[in-house]
Steps between C-alpha positions, in 0.01 A plus 500: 500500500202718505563887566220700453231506207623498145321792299554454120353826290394326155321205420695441162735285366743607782286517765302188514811268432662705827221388687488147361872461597533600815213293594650201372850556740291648807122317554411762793606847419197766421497618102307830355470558150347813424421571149297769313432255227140314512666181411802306607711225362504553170720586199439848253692319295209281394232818473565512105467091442116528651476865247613196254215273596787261603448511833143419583393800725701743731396241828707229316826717577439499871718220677284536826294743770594673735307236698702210409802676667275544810426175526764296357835702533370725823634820291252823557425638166304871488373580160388843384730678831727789399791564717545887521809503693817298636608586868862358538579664804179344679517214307132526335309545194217733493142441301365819563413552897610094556809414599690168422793405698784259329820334580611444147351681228551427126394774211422321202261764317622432198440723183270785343447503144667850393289752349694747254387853497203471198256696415150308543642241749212517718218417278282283526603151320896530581610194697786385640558169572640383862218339674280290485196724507694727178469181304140461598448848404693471125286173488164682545580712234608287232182340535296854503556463103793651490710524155836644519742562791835697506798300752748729563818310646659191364616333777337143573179606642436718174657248290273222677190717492533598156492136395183489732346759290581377196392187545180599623430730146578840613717742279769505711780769441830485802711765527877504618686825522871342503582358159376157563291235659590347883736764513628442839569112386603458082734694280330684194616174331295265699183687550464510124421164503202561799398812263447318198303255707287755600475645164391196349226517777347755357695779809519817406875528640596862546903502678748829509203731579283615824134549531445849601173485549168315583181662408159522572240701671409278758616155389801355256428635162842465359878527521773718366830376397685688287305712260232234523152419702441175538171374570401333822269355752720453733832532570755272713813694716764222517805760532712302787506484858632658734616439898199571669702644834281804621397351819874419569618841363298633778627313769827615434634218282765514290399449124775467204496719185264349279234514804552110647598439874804496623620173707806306572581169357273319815204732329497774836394807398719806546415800751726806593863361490417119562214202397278407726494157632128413502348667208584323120390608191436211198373508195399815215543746744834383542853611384739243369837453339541408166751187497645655184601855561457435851291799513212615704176395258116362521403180448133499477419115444309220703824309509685753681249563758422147579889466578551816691206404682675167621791716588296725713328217691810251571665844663168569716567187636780491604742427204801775348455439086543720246302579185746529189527713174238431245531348138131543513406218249210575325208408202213661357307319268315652174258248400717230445812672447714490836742753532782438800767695636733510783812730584543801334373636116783686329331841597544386855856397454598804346290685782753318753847532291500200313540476120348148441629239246193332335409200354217390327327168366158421318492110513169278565419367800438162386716282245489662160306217349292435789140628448403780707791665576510858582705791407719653832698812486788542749718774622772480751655769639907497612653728720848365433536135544171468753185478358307793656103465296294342267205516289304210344159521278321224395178300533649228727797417677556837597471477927731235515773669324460844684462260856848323365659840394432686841691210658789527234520881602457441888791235496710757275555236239707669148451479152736203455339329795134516350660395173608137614212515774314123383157529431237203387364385203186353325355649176147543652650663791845674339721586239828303535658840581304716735430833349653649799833359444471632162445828614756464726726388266387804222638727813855356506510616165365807566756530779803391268 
């Protein structure tokens, strides 16, 4: 089976489950990760839980060492290395003057936080949070005595980190330039419900406008927004990521519009007029399809990597599968308000030619009378008969519901069809009628 070494460039959520994969089909073949990162096999996603006190401490979020992978898996892990260049001609990756020959090589590099064009971005006490070692650094200074920090970006690391600082006692203030919160996930409709959460926080929620500037001699003094300075000690850039494809750029690879790499449906990357057939690209770095509008799209979640990594490493050895569209399935969680999503929002739709039929339910997600129920909003989206997204908010039973919903879109199933779908009852568990059949059924109205 074995055919020369296996580089993989990125030691993230795509790049160790490669590894891990392939070893599991082939015992004998030689593995490289190469990351820049000082850590490995861990998740960002958990960065804002240990801000949160949550999490214990930053080493709690690391699943193992570069030297269990030595020893146990026989996987080659190299920590703090920075590939400058991909050689596909030659077959090799450079680091600096050393080269490193592959047979297969996978680019999983995943993301880069983007930095908008503002005024003051480089001072001292701005902090983006990707790594491990930014969370360390955010860490350090909420414990330097600081008292009021500025998030710009709602997404769910600034949603998630806001909490953190909130919780912790700081005046927090997050700003969101589109209209509302989780932008890229809820309609205006939805994300009121996550704002007055917030709010009621004691979040200075500022949505519709842009901070133009941060200020400061030689630290964070303040932000503008508006015709307002707002002061801070700190200030957190969560404005999105973005496919972090330079190196491959370089090499000559192809890379979509909004920046992600090009591949075919077996995850080859695309060179001059074909793909070549041992180089793959998985995870943030990554273009996808959107299942929806079956149009070219990121998908910058842990999921998605872990499953393109799979992909990648069944066709290294040996196997022809293909990775499909994305639903992308997704939750962010705002204290204890979980907010879920899969398919497309109505923006989205609209984006891709569809003018959705809604329908909407706020139900409880335990019997009525039952104590301890919880209030759930839903929102399905229709294009046509199929069911083509959904939203749900609440403080429990919200995973399950977007988990059962991304099947109901994947298996095309229509309005009428998640009407009389049968779903199971006990008051501390349910209402007799799921709230999403009563959203379902408030869109067959709607549709009338």
């Amino acid at each position: 089976m074995s055919k020369g070494k296996v580089v993989i460039i990125g030691g993230g959520a795509a790049g160790i489950p490669i590894a891990s994969n392939i070893r599991s089909k082939d015992k004998d073949r030689e593995i490289c990760i190469i990351s820049k990162d000082t850590y490995c096999s861990y998740s960002p996603c958990a960065i804002p839980f240990v801000l949160e006190g949550v999490i214990k401490s930053f080493d709690d979020m690391v699943m193992h060492t570069p030297e269990y992978y030595k020893e146990e898996r026989n996987i080659d892990i190299r920590l703090n290395t920075v590939v400058t260049s991909i050689d596909t001609d030659n077959k090799k990756v450079h680091i600096g003057s050393e080269e490193v020959e592959y047979g297969d090589l996978a680019i999983a590099t995943g993301g880069i936080c983007f930095t908008p064009p503002i005024e003051g971005r480089s001072l001292k006490g701005v902090y983006r949070i990707m790594h491990i070692s930014d969370g360390m650094a955010v860490k350090e200074a909420m414990d330097a005595g600081a008292k009021e920090v500025v998030v710009i970006g709602a997404g769910a690391i600034g949603m998630e980190s806001t909490v953190a600082f909130a919780e912790a006692g700081l005046k927090t203030t997050l700003v969101e330039a589109l209209p509302c919160l989780l932008p890229l996930i809820l309609d205006s409709d939805m994300s009121e419900i996550v704002t007055k959460k917030l709010v009621d926080m004691g979040v200075n929620v500022i949505t519709g406008k842009s901070a133009t500037s941060i200020n400061g001699t030689d630290k964070v003094e303040s932000v503008t927004v508006g015709d307002k300075n707002i002061p801070a000690d700190f200030v957190i850039m969560c404005v999105g990521v973005r496919p972090n494809s330079k190196l491959a750029v370089e090499a000559g690879i192809e890379v979509g519009a909004r920046g992600g790499i090009m591949t075919d449906t077996t995850l080859h990357v695309k060179k001059g007029r074909g793909y070549l057939q041992d180089v793959y690209s998985a995870g943030d770095c990554t273009e996808v399809v959107c299942g929806i509008t079956h149009r070219p799209t990121g998908s910058p979640l842990g999921t998605t990597a872990v499953r393109q990594s799979k992909i990648v490493a069944r066709n290294i050895c040996g196997e022809k599968v293909t990775f499909p569209p994305v639903l992308s399935p997704n939750i962010c969680c705002v204290d204890d308000l979980h907010c879920g999503q899969v398919g497309v929002t109505t923006h989205a739709a609209r984006m891709g030619g569809i003018e959705p039929v809604i329908g909407k339910s706020r139900a409880f997600t335990r019997a009525r009378y039952y104590p301890g129920g919880k209030v759930i909003d839903i929102k399905l989206l229709f294009g046509g008969e199929k069911l083509i997204g959904a939203q749900v908010v609440s403080k429990e039973g919200v995973k399950e519901r977007i988990d059962s919903l991304s099947f109901a879109i994947k298996l095309g199933m229509t309005l009428d069809e998640l009407i009389e779908a049968e779903t199971c009852y006990a008051p501390p568990a349910s209402m007799v009628v799921d709230p999403v059949t009563i959203a379902a059924e408030n869109a067959k109205k709607n549709m009338a």
